[in-house]
N, C-alpha and C positions, 0 to 999 in steps of 0.2 A: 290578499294573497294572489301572486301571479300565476296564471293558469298555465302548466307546462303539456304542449302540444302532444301528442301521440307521435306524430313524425313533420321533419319539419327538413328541407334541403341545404345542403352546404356548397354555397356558390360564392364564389372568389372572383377578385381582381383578375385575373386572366380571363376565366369565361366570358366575364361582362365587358374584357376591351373585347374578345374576338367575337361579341355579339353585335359589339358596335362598329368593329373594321368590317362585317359583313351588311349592316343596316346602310355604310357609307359606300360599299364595294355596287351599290345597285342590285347586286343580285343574290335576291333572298328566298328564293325557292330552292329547289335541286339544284346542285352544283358544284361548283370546286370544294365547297367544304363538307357535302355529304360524301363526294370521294375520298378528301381525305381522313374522314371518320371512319369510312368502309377499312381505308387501306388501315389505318392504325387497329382498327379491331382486331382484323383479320393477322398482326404480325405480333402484336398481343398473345391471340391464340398460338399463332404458329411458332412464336419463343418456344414457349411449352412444349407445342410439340415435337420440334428438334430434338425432344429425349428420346423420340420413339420412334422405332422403323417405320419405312413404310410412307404413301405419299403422302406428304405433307401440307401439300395443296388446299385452301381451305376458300368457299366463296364467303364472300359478305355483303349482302344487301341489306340497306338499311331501309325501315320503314314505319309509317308515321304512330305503328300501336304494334305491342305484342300478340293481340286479335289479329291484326294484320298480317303477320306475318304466319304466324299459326294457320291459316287462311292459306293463306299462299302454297307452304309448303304443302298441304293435305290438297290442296288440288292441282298441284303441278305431279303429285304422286297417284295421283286419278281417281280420287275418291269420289264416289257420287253415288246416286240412286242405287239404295238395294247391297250397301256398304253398311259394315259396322266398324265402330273404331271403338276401343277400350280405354277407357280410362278412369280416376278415379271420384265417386262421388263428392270428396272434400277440396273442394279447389273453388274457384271463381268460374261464373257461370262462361267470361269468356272463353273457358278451354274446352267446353262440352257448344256453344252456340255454332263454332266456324264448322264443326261437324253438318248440323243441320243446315246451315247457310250452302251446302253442296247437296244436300239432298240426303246424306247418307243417314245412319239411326247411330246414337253412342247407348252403349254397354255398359252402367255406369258399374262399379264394385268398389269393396271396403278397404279396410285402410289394415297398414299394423298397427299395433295401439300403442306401443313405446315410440316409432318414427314418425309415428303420423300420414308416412308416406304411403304409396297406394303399394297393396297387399301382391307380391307375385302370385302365390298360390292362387289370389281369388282372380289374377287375370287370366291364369293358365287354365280354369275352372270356367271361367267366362264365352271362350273362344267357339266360334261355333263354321258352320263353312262357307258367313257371311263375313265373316272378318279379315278386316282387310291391314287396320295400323294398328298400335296401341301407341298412347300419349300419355307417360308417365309426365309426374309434377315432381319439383323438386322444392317438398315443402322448407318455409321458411328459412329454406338454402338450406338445407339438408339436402342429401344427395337421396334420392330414390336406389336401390338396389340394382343398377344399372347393368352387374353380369349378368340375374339372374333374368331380367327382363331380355334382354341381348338373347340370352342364351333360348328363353321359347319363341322371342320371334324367329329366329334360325329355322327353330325344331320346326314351325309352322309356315315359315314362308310370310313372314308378316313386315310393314312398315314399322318405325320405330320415329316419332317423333317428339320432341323432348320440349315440355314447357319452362321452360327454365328463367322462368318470370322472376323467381327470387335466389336464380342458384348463380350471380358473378361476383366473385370469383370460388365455384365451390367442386373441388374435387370428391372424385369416384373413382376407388381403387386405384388410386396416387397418379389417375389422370384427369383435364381437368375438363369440365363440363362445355361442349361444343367444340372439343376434340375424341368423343368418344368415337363408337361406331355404329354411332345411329345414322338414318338419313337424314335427318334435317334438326337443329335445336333452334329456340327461337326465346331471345333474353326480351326483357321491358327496360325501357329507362321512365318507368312512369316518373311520377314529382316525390314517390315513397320510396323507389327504390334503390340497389346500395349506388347505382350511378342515374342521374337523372340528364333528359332532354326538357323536361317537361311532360311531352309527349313525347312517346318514341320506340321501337325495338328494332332488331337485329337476327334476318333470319340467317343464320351459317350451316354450310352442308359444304361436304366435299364431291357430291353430284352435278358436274356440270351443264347437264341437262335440264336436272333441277331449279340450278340457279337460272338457266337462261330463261328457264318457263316464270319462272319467278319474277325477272326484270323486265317481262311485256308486261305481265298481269300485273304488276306495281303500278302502271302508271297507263292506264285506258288500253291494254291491249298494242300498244304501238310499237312498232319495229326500232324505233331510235325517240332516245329523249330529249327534253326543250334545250340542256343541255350543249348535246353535242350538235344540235342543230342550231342553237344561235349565235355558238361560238367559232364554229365552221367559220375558215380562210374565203371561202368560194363559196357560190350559193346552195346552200342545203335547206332548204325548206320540206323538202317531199321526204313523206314518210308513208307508211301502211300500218291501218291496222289490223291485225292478223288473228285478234280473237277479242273476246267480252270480256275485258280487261275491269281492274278497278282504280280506284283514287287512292292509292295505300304509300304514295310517296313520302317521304323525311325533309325538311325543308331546310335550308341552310344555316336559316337560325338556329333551328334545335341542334343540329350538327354542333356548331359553334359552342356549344356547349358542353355536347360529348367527347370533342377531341381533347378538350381541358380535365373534363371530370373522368377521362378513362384515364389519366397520369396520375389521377391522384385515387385509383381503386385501391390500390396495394393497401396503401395506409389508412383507407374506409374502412377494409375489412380489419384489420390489425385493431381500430379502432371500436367499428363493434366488439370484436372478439373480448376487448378487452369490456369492454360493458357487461357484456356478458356475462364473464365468470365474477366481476362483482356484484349482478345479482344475483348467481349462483350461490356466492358467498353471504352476500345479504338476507337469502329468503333459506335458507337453511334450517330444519327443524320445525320450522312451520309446516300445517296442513296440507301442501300443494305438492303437485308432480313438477318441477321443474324443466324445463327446455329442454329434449332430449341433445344427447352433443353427437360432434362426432365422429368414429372410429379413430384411434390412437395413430397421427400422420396424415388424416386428412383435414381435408379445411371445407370448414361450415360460413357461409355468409354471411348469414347473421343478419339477414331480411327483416325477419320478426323472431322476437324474444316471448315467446308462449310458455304460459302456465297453465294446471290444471285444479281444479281444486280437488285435493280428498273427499272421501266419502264423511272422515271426523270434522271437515271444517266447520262446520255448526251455520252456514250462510249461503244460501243460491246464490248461482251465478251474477242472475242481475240484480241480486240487492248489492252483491259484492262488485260490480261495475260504479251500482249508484254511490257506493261509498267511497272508492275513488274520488269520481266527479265532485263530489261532494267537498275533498280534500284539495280539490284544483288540479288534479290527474286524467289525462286525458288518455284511453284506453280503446278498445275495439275487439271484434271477433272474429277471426279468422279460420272459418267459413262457416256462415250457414251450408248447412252441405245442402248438395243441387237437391235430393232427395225430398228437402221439404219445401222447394218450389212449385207453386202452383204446375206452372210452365212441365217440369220435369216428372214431376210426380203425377200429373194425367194422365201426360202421354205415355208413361209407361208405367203406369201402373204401381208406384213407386211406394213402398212403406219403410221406416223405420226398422220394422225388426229386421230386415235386409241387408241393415247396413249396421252392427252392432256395435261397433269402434268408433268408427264418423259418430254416431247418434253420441253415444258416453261422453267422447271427445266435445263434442260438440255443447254437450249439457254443461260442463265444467270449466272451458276451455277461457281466456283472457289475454289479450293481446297484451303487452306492457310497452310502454315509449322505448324505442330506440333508435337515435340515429347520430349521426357524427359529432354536431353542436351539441350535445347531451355532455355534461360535466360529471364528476365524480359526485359532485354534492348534488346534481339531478338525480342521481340513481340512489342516493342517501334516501333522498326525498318521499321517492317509490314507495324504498323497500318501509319507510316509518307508515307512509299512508297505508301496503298493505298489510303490514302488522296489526294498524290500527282497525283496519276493516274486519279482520279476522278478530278481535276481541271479542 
């Protein structure tokens, strides 16, 4: 029996000639095609936002990791030493590390237990007159609660940066995510996600100050990049650099990739979606909490396809993984929450009962294969292996 992957990329004839017109063009670092990846993402969003008042002006800088970018934006908004930033225990350690990597302390707090997404209440609860951001997730492209978090950073004078690792293409209150009114959101194109570089993310904000602090520290601190300095009529060599900059550039290859695979997002997500409701369909009446969805008119990404098991399932989590496996079903957890990391859990003193949604969640919780090359008779396949598991 052939083992069907967990997640697996869909790359086309297009990507792979403009990987190879850029392998042949000499210049495969930074470049004409990380520009024009910036520029199509940025007119992408700003389609969208032509529905709505107001400036529509949008930066985009692309760069080599979603941590990267995350990064960036939290310290071009001056986060450092003796800062707290808010965010939620259930997510990837990279959304709580770039915190530390500045100096500042994160806050971590619980989830709701139907969205999975991180709790307003328990951020509004959390905030103290060390707090400086909060960094909502937009789990498994579900949209986090983005008025009401909006609405206390106001109350409080707070940062708002938005991880949005799993949310393209995912709307919030029928706008769409890295158009809202946060300062900064910051997408992934990992190899899992619904668009891939490889490696890769995409910090967007409409702070132009922002983005410029962003475009030294991208690339060592320097005032001008290899870029526009090798391509200069005249001689441009001389440059400065103007702070302690890092290595967080996007290289032209992975670009090459993005500008093909951002034309073809529409119908990724169209395409999950539709996966989606036939496992919906498929695991129906069985033991499990299915996928939350979401809000009637908005659009869910469809990153990751998560189950929960019931309390009547009659089988733990990881026997219920093993059995999968078992079956040639390749599966995953999405997240150990930060809470029971070494790492996290010393430094601040971290337990379980703290977190009583993440923890549940967490005990229950099953990633299921989903991504574009997935067939109808893939998701058949699932839904027999996890019927079969639950017997």
């Amino acid at each position: 029996m052939d083992f069907l992957p967990f997640a697996l990329p869909e790359i086309g004839d297009d990507e792979i000639a403009e990987v190879v017109d850029t392998l042949r063009s000499g210049w495969v670092t930074t470049g004409p095609k990380a520009k024009r990846f910036e520029a199509a993402f940025g007119a992408f969003l700003g389609e969208f936002l032509g529905a709505f008042p107001g400036d529509s002006s949008l930066h985009c800088i692309a760069v080599n990791s979603a941590t990267a970018g995350l990064h960036l934006a939290l310290e071009a908004l001056g986060i450092g030493p003796g800062d707290e930033v808010v965010t939620t225990t259930h997510t990837f350690t990279a959304t709580a590390e770039v915190v530390r990597y500045l100096g500042a302390d994160v806050k971590l707090v619980d989830i709701d237990p139907v969205t999975l997404n991180i709790d307003p209440a328990a951020i509004a609860a959390a905030i103290t007159p060390r707090t400086k951001a909060i960094m909502p997730v937009h789990y498994a492209g579900l949209a986090a609660d983005m008025p009401a978090i909006l609405a206390i950073a106001r109350q409080h004078g707070l940062k708002v940066v938005e991880d949005a690792a799993h949310a393209l293409p995912t709307t919030s209150a029928g706008r769409l995510v890295g158009t809202l009114d946060s300062d900064a959101t910051v997408f992934s194109f990992y190899a899992n996600k619904t668009i891939t570089t490889g490696e890769g993310g995409m910090l967007v904000t409409r702070d132009g100050a922002l983005a410029e602090r962003a475009r030294v520290m991208r690339l060592h601190g320097m005032n001008r990049d290899a870029f526009d300095r090798f391509t200069a009529k005249v001689p441009s060599w001389h440059y400065e650099v103007v702070a302690p900059g890092f290595k967080y550039n996007l290289t032209d290859i992975a670009a090459a990739l993005g500008i093909h695979q951002l034309k073809r997002l529409r119908g990724f997500q169209q395409q999950r979606e539709a996966l989606a409701a036939l496992y919906d369909e498929g695991l129906a009446g069985l033991p499990l909490i299915t996928a939350p969805r979401a809000p009637a008119g908005q659009t869910h990404a469809w990153h990751l396809y998560v189950v929960r098991l019931a309390d009547d399932a009659g089988i733990t989590r990881d026997r219920f993984i093993e059995r999968l496996y078992e079956a040639g079903i390749g599966c995953s957890v999405h997240y150990i929450p930060l809470h029971l990391h070494p790492y996290w859990r010393d430094r601040y003193g971290l337990s379980a009962a703290q977190f009583p949604h993440s923890q549940r969640a967490y005990e229950r919780m099953v990633s299921l294969p989903l991504y574009t090359r997935m067939t109808d008779g893939d998701v058949e396949r699932v839904v027999a292996a996890v019927r079969s598991a639950l017997q």
